[in-house]
C-alpha positions as CSV (number, residue, x, y, z in Angstrom):
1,X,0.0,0.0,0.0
2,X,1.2,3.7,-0.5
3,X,2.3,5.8,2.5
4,X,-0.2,8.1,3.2
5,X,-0.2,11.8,2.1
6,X,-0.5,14.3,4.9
7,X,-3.9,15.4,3.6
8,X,-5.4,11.8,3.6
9,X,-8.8,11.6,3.5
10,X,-10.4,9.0,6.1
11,X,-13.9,7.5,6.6
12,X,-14.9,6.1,10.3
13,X,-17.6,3.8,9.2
14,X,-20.1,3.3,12.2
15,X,-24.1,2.8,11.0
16,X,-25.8,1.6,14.5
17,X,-27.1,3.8,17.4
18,X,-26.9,6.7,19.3
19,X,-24.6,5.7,21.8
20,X,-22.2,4.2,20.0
21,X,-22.0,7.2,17.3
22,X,-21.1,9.2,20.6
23,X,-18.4,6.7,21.8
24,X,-17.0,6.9,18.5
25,X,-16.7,10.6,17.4
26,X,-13.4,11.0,19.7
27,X,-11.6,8.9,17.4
28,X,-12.2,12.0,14.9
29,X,-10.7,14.5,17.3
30,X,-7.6,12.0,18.5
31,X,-6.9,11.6,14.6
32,X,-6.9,15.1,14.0
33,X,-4.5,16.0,16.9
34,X,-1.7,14.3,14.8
35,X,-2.9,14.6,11.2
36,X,-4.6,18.5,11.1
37,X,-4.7,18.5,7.7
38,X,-6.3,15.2,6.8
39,X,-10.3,15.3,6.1
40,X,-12.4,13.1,8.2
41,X,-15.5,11.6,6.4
42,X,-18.3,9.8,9.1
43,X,-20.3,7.4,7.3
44,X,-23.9,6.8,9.5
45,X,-27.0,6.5,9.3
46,X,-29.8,9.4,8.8
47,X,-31.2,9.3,12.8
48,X,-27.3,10.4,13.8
49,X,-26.7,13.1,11.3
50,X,-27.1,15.6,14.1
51,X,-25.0,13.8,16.5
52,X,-22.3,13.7,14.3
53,X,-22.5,17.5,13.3
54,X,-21.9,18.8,16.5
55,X,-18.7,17.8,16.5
56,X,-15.8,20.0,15.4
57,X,-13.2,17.3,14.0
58,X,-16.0,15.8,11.7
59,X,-15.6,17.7,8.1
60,X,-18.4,15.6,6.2
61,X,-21.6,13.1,7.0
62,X,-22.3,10.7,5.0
63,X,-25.6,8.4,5.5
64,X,-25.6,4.7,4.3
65,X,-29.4,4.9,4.3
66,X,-29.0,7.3,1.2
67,X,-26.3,6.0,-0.5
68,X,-24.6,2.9,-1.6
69,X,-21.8,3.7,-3.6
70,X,-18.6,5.1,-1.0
71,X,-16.9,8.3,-1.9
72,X,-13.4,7.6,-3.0
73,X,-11.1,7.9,0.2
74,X,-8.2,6.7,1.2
75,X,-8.4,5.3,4.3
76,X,-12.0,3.0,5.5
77,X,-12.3,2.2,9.2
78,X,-14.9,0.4,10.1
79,X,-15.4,0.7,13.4
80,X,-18.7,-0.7,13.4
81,X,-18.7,-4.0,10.7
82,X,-20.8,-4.2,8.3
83,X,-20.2,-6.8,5.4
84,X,-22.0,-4.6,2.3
85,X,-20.1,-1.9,3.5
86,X,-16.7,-4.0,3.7
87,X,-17.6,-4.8,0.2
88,X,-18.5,-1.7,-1.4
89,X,-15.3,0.0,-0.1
90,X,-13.2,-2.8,-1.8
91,X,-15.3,-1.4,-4.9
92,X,-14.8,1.9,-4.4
93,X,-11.2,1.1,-5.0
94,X,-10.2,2.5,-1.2
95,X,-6.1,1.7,-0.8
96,X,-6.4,1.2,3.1
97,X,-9.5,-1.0,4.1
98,X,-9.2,-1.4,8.1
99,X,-11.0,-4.0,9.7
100,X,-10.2,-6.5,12.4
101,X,-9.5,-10.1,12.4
102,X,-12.6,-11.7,13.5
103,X,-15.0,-10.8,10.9
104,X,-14.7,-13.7,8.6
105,X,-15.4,-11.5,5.8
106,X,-12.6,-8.6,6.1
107,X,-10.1,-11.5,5.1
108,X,-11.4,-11.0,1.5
109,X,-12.3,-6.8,1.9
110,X,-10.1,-5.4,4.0
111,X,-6.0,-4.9,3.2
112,X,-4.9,-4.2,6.4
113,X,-6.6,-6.0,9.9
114,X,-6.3,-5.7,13.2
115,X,-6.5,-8.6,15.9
116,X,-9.2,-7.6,17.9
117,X,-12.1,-8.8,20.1
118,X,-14.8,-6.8,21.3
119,X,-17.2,-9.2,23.1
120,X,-15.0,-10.5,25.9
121,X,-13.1,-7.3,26.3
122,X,-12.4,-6.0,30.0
123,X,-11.5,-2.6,28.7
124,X,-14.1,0.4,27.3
125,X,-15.9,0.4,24.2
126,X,-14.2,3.9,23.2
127,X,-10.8,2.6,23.5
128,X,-11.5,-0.4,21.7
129,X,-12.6,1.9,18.7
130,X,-9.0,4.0,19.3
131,X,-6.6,0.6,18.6
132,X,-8.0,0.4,15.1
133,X,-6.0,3.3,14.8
134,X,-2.6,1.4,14.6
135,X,-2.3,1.9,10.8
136,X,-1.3,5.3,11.4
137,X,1.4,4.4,13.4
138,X,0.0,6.6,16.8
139,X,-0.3,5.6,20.1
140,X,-3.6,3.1,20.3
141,X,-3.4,2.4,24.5
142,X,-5.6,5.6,25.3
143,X,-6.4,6.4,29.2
144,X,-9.8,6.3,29.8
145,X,-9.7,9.9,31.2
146,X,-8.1,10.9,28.2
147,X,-10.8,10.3,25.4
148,X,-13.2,13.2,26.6
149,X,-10.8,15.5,25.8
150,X,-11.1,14.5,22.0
151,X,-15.1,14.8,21.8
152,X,-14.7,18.4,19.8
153,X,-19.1,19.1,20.8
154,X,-18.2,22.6,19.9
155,X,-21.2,22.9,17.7
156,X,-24.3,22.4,19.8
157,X,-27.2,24.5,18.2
158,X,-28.9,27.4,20.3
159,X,-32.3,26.3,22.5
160,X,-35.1,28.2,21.1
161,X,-36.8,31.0,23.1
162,X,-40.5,29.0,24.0
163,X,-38.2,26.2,25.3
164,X,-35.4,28.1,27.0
165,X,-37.8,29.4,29.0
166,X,-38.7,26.7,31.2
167,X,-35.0,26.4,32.1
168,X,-35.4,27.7,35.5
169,X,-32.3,29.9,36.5
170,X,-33.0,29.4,40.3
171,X,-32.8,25.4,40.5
172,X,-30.8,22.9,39.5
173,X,-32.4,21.5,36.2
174,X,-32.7,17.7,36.0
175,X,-33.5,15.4,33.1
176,X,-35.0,11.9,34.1
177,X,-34.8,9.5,31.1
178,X,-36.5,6.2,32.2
179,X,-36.8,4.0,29.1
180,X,-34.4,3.2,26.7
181,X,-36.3,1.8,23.7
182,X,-35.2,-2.2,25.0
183,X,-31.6,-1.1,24.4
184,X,-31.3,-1.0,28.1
185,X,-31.9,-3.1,31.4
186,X,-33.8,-0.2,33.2
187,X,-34.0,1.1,37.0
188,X,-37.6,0.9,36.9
189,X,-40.5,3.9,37.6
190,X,-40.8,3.3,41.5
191,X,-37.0,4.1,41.9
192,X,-37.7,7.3,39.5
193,X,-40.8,8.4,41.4
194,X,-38.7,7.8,44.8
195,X,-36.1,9.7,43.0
196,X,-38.3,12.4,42.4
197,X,-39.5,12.1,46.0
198,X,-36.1,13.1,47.5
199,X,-35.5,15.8,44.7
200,X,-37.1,19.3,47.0
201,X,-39.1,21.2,44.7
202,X,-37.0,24.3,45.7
203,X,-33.7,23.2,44.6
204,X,-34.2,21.2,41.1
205,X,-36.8,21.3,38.1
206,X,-37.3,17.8,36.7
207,X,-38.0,16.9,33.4
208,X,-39.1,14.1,32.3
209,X,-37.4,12.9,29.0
210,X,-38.9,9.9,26.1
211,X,-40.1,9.5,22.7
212,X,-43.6,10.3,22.2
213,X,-44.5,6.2,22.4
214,X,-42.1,5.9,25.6
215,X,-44.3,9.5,26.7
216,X,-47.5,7.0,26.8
217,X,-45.7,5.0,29.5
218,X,-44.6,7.2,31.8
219,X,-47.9,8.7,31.9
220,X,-48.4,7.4,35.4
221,X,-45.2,8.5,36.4
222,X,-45.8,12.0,35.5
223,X,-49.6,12.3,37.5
224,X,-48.0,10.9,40.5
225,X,-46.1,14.3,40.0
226,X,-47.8,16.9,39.0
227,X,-44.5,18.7,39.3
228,X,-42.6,17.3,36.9
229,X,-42.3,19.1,33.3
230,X,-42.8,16.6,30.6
231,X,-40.6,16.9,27.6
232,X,-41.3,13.4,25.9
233,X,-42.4,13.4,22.2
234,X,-41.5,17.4,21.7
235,X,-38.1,17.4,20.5
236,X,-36.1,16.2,17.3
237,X,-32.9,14.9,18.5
238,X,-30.9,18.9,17.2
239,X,-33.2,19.9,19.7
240,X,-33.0,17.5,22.2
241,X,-29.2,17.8,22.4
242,X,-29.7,21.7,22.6
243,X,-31.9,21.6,25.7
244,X,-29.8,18.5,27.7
245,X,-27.2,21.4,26.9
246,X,-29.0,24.3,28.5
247,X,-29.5,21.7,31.6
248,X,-27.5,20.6,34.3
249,X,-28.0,17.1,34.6
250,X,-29.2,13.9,32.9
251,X,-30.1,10.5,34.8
252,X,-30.5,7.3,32.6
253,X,-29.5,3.7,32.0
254,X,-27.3,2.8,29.3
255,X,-29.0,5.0,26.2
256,X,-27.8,7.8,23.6
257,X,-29.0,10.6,25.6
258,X,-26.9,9.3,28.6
259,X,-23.6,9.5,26.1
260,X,-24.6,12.9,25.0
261,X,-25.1,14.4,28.3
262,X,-21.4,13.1,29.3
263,X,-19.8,14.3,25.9
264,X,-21.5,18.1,26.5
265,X,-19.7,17.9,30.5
266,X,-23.4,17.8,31.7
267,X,-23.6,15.5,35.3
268,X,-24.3,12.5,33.8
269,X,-25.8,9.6,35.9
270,X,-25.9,6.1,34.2
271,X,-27.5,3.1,35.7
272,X,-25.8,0.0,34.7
273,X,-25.8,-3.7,35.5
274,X,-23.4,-5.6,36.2
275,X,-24.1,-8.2,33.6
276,X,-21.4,-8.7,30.8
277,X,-21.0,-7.7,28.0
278,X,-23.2,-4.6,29.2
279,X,-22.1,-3.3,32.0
280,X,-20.3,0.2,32.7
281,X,-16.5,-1.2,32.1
282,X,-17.5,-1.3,28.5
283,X,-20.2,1.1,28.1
284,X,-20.1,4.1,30.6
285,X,-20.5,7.3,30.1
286,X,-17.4,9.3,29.4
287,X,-17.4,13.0,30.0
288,X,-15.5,15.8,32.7
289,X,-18.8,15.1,35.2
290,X,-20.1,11.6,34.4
291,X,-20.7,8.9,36.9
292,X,-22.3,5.6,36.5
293,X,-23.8,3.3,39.5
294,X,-23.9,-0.2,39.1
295,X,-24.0,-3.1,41.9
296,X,-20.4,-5.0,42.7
297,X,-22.4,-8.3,41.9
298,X,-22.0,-11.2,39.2
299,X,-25.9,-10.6,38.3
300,X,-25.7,-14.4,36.8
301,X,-29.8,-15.2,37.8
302,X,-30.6,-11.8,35.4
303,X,-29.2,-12.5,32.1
304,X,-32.6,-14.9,31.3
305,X,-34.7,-12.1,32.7
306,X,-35.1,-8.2,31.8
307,X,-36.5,-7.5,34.4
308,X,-33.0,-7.1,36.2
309,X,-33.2,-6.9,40.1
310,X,-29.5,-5.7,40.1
311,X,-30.0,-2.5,38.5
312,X,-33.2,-1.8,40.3
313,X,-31.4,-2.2,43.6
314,X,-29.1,0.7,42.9
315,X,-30.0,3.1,46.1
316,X,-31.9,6.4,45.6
317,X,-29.5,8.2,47.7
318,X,-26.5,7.2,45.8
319,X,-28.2,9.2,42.7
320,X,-28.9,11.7,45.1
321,X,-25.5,12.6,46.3
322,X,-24.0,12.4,42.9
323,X,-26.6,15.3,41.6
324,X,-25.3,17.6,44.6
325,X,-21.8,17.9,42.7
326,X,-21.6,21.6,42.1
C-alpha cells in the first residue's frame, strides 16, 4: 500500500445507534491532533446526522441509508462492521480498508486487519474503537480519562426561546430519562418516582425525557407528580441535544441521551448492570462530570430475565448525592 499523504482523507464507518455514534466521534478528534490536515468523512446513518455535526473534528456526514456507492477515500475504518459496506469500499477502490480479524469477511475486503475482540473485552468500548488506529502508526493504548478531551461538541445548536424558558435559573435542572427503547436493562418507575420524591421542589426542576411512544408509559409517572415538566415526544434529536445542553444534569440507564449528556460535561448519571457484556467497564459514560452506579455483583440469575433486580437495587441516595456535585 502507498504511504499516506498528509492530507489523507479518512472514513470512520459506524451505522448503529446513538450511543455508539457518541463513543466513536473521539476517534475523529484524537486523529486530527496528529494529522490536522487530513479530512475526516463519518459514514452513518440518517437518525445520527445531528449527532455527528456537532462535532468539530468531523468535516463531512455521510448516510448509508441514502447512498450505496462510498466516496473515493483513502483510508475506511470500520469501526462498526458491516459486510456490504466492507464490500462496497473494496469497490470503491479505497487503498487502506481497516477491519479486524474476526469478521470472517474482512479476510477478502479489508488490506490491512487488526487482531481484535470486542465481546470479551475488559476494557471500554471507546478505547476499543482507538486501537484500530494502529495503521497510522500513533499511540492506540488511550487512558480512559483521556478520550473526553477528543469529543470536539463545539457545535451544539442554540435552545429556542418557548423552550429556553422553562429552564429555571434558580434550580438545579434535572433530566430523568427512564426507558431506553429495550436497548437498556432499566432502573424501573418506583425508583424514578422515589427519585423524584427526594429531589425538593425548591432546589431542582425535573424533566421528564422519552419519545412520544415511551411519553404514553410514563404517563403514570408523571400524574403521581404533577411537578414534573414533561418533555417526551416534543423534540427532534438537534433539539433535544440543545436543551440537555441548556440543563445541568441527565439520569438514565445505558441510552444515547446518557452519552450525549457526558460528551456536553453535563452530570451524567448512568445506571448499569453488572451483567457482561453490558455493564459500565464497557459502556459508561465518558465526560468531565459523568458517573455511572452499578452493583459489585455477578448478576448471573438476570441474564434470562429483563426485568434485572440488580439494577433496580441501585439506592436512591447514591443518585442523590452524585446530583449535589456543584
Amino acid at each position: 500500500m502507498q504511504k499516506l499523504p498528509d492530507n489523507f482523507s479518512v472514513i470512520l464507518s459506524r451505522t448503529d445507534s446513538i450511543g455508539d455514534v457518541v463513543l466513536t466521534l473521539p476517534m475523529a478528534g484524537y486523529i486530527k491532533k496528529y494529522f490536522p490536515k487530513c479530512k475526516i468523512i463519518f459514514l452513518g446513518r440518517n437518525y445520527t446526522r445531528d449527532v455527528v455535526a456537532l462535532s468539530e473534528h468531523v468535516d463531512e456526514f455521510i448516510s448509508w441509508d441514502e447512498i450505496k456507492v462510498l466516496p473515493k477515500a483513502d483510508v475506511i475504518v470500520h469501526v462498526f462492521p458491516l459486510k456490504e459496506i466492507a464490500q462496497a469500499a473494496k469497490k470503491a477502490g479505497i487503498n487502506w480498508r481497516v477491519g479486524t480479524t474476526n469478521r470472517l469477511f474482512h479476510w477478502g475486503t479489508c488490506n490491512y486487519k487488526i487482531k481484535l475482540s470486542r465481546q470479551h473485552s475488559q476494557i471500554h468500548e471507546s478505547q476499543l474503537n482507538f486501537k484500530l488506529l494502529e495503521f497510522l502508526n500513533i499511540e492506540t493504548d488511550i487512558a480512559l480519562d483521556e478520550i473526553k478531551n477528543y469529543y470536539g461538541f463545539t457545535k451544539v445548536k442554540d435552545l429556542e426561546p418557548e423552550w429556553k424558558k422553562l429552564i429555571n435559573k434558580n434550580t438545579k435542572n434535572i433530566i430523568l430519562h427512564p426507558k431506553s427503547k429495550g436497548s437498556a436493562r432499566e432502573w424501573g418507575f418506583d425508583n424514578f418516582s422515589k427519585l423524584i420524591e427526594a429531589l425538593p421542589a425548591d432546589r431542582y426542576t425535573i424533566f421528564i425525557s422519552g419519545t412520544k411512544e415511551e411519553g404514553e408509559l410514563v404517563k403514570t409517572l408523571i400524574q403521581k407528580h404533577p411537578s414534573l415538566i414533561d418533555i417526551t415526544g416534543k423534540f427532534n434529536l438537534k433539539q433535544f441535544m440543545a436543551f440537555i445542553n441548556n440543563c445541568d444534569a441527565l439520569v438514565a440507564a445505558s441510552t444515547g441521551p446518557l452519552h450525549i449528556a457526558a460528551a456536553l460535561n453535563k452530570i451524567a448519571i448512568g445506571l448499569f448492570s453488572p451483567m457482561k457484556p453490558i455493564h459500565p467497564i464497557r459502556w459508561g459514560p465518558l465526560g468531565k462530570n459523568a458517573h455511572y452506579l452499578v452493583l459489585d455483583k455477578d448478576c448471573a440469575d438476570c441474564k434470562k430475565n429483563k426485568d434485572c433486580h440488580c439494577i433496580r437495587e441501585i439506592n436512591v441516595k447514591q443518585v442523590v448525592d452524585l446530583l449535589q456535585i456543584k
